[in-house]
N, C-alpha and C positions, 0 to 999 in steps of 0.2 A: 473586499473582493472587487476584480473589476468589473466595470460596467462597460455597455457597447457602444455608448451616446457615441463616441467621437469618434468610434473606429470605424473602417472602409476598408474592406479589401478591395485591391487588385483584380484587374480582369485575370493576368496570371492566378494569383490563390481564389479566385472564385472558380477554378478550372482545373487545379491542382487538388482542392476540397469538394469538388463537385458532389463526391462520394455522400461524404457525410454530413453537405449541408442537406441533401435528400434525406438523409436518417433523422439527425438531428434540430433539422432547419436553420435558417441562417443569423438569427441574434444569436443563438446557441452560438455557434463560430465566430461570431467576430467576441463571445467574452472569452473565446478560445484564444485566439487572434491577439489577446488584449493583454494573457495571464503570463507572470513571470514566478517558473518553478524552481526551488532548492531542493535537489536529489542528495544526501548526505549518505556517503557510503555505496562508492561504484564499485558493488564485487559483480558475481553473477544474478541475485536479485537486483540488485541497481542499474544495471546495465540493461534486463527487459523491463524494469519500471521504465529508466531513462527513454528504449528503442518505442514504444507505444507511446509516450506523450509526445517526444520530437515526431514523431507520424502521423500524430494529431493533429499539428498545427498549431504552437502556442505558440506568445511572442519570446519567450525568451528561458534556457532553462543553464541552471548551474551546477556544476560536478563539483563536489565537496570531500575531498579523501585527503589525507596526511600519508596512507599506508602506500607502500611500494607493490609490482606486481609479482607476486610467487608463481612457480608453477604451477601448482593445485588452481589456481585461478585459470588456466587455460581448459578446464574441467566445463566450467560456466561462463566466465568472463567473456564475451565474444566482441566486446568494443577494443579490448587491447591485444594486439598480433602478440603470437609466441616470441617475438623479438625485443620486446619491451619490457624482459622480466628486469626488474629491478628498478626500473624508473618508477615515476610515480602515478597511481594508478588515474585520477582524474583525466591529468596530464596526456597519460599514454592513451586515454578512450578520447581524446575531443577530435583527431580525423575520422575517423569510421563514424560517431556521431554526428557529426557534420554532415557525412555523404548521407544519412538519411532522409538529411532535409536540409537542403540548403537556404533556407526561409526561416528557419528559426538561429536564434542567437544562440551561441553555446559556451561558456564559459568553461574555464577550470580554475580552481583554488585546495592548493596543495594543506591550505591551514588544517590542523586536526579541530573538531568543530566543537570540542570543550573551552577554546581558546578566542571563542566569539559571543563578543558582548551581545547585550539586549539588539541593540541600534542595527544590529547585523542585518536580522531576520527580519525589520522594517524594511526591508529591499522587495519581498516577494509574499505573492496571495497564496500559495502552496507550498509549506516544508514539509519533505518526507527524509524521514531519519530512518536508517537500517545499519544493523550492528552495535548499537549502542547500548551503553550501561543503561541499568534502571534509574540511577541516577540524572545522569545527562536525560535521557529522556522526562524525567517530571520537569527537569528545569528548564530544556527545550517547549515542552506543552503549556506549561505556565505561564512563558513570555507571548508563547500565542495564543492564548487565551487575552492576553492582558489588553493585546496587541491585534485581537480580531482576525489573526492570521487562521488559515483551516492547517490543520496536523494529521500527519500520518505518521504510524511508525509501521516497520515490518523486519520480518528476518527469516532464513532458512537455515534448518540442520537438517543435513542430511535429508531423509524423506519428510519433515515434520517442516510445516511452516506457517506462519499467520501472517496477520495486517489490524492494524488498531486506526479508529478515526476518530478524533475530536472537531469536530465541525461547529461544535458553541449551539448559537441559534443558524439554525441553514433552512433558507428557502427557496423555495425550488416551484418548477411546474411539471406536471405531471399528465399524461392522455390517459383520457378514459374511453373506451369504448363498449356500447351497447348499443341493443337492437331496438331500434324503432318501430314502430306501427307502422305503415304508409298503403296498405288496403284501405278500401271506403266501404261503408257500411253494408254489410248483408253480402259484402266478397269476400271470396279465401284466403283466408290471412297470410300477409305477407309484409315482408320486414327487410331491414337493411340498415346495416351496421351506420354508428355515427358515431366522430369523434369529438368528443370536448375534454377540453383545456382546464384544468384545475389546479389553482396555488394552494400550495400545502407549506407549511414549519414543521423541523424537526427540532426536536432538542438532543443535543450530548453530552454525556457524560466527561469529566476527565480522564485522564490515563491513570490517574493515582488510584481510580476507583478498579484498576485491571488489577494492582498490587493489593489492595486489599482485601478484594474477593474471595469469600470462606466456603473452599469447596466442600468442608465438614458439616454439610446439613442434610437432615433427611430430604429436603427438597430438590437438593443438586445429588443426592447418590440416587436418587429417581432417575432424573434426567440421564444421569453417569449411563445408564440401562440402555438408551436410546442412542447417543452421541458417541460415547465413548470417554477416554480419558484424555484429549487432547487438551485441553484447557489448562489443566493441570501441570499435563509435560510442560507448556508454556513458559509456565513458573519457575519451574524446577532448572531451565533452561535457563532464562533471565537468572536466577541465584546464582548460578554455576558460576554463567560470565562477571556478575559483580563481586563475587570470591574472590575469581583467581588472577581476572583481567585479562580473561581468553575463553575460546569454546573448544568445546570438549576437540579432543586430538588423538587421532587413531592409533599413532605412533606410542602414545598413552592407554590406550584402549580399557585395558584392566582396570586402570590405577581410577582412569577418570569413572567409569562404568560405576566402581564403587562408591566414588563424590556423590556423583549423583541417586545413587540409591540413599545416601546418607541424609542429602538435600530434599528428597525426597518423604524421607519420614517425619523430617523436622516440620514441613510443612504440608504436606499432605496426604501423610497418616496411611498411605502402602494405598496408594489411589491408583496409583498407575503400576504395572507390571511391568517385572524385572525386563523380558524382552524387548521391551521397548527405545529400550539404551542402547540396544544394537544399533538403530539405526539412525544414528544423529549425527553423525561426523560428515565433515566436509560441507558441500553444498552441491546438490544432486541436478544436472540441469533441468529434466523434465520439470521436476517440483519447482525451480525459480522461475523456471516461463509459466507457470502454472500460477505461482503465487502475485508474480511480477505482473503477470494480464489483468487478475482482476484488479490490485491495486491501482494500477493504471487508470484503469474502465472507473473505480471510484474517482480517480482524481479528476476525471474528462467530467464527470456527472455533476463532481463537487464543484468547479469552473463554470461549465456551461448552464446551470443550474437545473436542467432540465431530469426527469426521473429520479425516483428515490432513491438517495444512498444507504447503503449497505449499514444497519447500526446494531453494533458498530464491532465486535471483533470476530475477523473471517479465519477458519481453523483449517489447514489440511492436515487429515488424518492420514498417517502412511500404512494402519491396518484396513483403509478400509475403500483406501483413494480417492478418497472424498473428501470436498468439501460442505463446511456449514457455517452460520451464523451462531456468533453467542450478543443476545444481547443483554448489556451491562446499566441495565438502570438507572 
């Protein structure tokens, strides 16, 4: 991860950030200042991942897509104009991303990112992978684990969406605030808030431990009671796409509908309700800015080191519009 020792903002970006070196304070921002991101996968989740960290002020971030722009993309996609269908989608988002911030560096690489060695991901303190096989992603997680790099993955269907983080060992500072005493003896008590500073470690899990997670135990159809089946659907999703080498397709509706009830019993035994297949197609844009903000807000926390990350996988339910934590021990 970077560090702030050498970096200095500008009277310009001390004035541009004024915001949230207030929030955050100002070493927070300069390991802002300092971090170079890999956004892997610019649909409509990548592109509010991408518009929140470039607005945060980091030094440097890259668009990593092979795929071209469809129309369905102009649903969510909002970094590439309707005039860009067909070119390629990194490609077609790096003006409007740009104009967000012209202080940050903004790359594109049309590569499809099965096709990038280990050495690759030695470029950057943040990869975030969206759309990807179950595959590519252990082997993406792997090399940054190897490699001390912090991982993200994330995706949306339709109204259903998550965020995975492998952060290794992550340490951070954290405010605490409580009320102090500051009356004198034999007067009426009275108090006033004080903050202190306190270094915390987390530990994380791998991603591999999302794949093997056994939602068939009395302890998880407890929880099942309270959360919901999001977790589940998760899976069922991830299977889908490593089957067929695509997500489910409206145009398909029936045919897929049944896939996945099929994927569904193979591995988790009638968890999730048939209804629920209704609504996975596509990519919904509320849901991506929805999903796309917090991953974001982890990646600004996971950087600047400051407050707890989120550990470690963030679920939005579309029964229930909500989101929650699952965490993966």
């Amino acid at each position: 991860m970077v560090e702030n020792n050498d970096i200095a903002l500008t009277e310009h970006e001390a004035e541009l950030y004024d915001r949230q070196i207030r929030l955050w304070g100002l070493e927070a921002q300069k390991r802002l200042r300092g971090s170079k991101i890999l956004i892997a996968g610019v649909n409509g989740l990548g592109a509010e991942v991408a518009k929140n960290i470039i607005l945060a002020g980091v030094k440097s971030v890259t668009l990593l897509d092979d795929q071209n722009v469809t129309l369905g993309d102009s649903c969510s996609q909002f970094l590439s104009p309707v005039d860009s269908i067909g070119l390629n989608r990194a490609e077609a988002s790096i003006h409007r991303a740009r104009a967000l911030n012209p202080m940050v560096e903004i790359t594109a690489d049309k590569e499809n990112i099965s096709e990038k060695k280990d050495e690759f991901f030695e470029n950057f303190d943040v990869v975030v992978v969206i759309g990807a096989s179950i595959e590519e992603l252990l082997r993406i997680d792997n090399i940054c684990r190897s490699k001390n790099i912090k991982f993200f993955s994330a995706d949306v269907w339709g109204m259903f969406g998550y965020s995975f983080a492998d952060l290794q060992i992550h340490e951070f500072v954290e405010d605490k605030v409580k009320h102090k005493v500051v009356s004198k003896p034999h007067e009426k008590s009275k108090t006033e808030l004080v903050t202190s500073t306190m270094k915390r470690t987390l530990e994380f899990p791998e991603f591999k431990r999302v794949i093997e997670f056994d939602y068939n135990t009395p302890a998880y159809a407890k929880r099942m009671k309270r959360v919901g089946p999001a977790f589940p659907l998760l899976r069922i999703l991830q299977e889908f796409r490593t089957k067929h080498k695509r997500d489910p397709n409206y145009e398909k509706r029936m045919e897929d509908i049944e896939e996945l009830k099929q994927i569904r019993d193979e591995i988790a035994d009638k968890l999730v309700p048939d209804n629920d297949f209704e609504t996975v197609f596509a990519q919904i844009s509320p849901v991506a800015a929805i999903v796309g903000g917090q991953l974001a807000q982890e990646v600004i926390k996971t950087v600047s080191k400051k407050e707890a990350p989120n550990l470690n996988v963030f679920l939005f339910d579309p029964n229930t519009c909500k989101g929650f934590i699952e965490a993966i021990e």
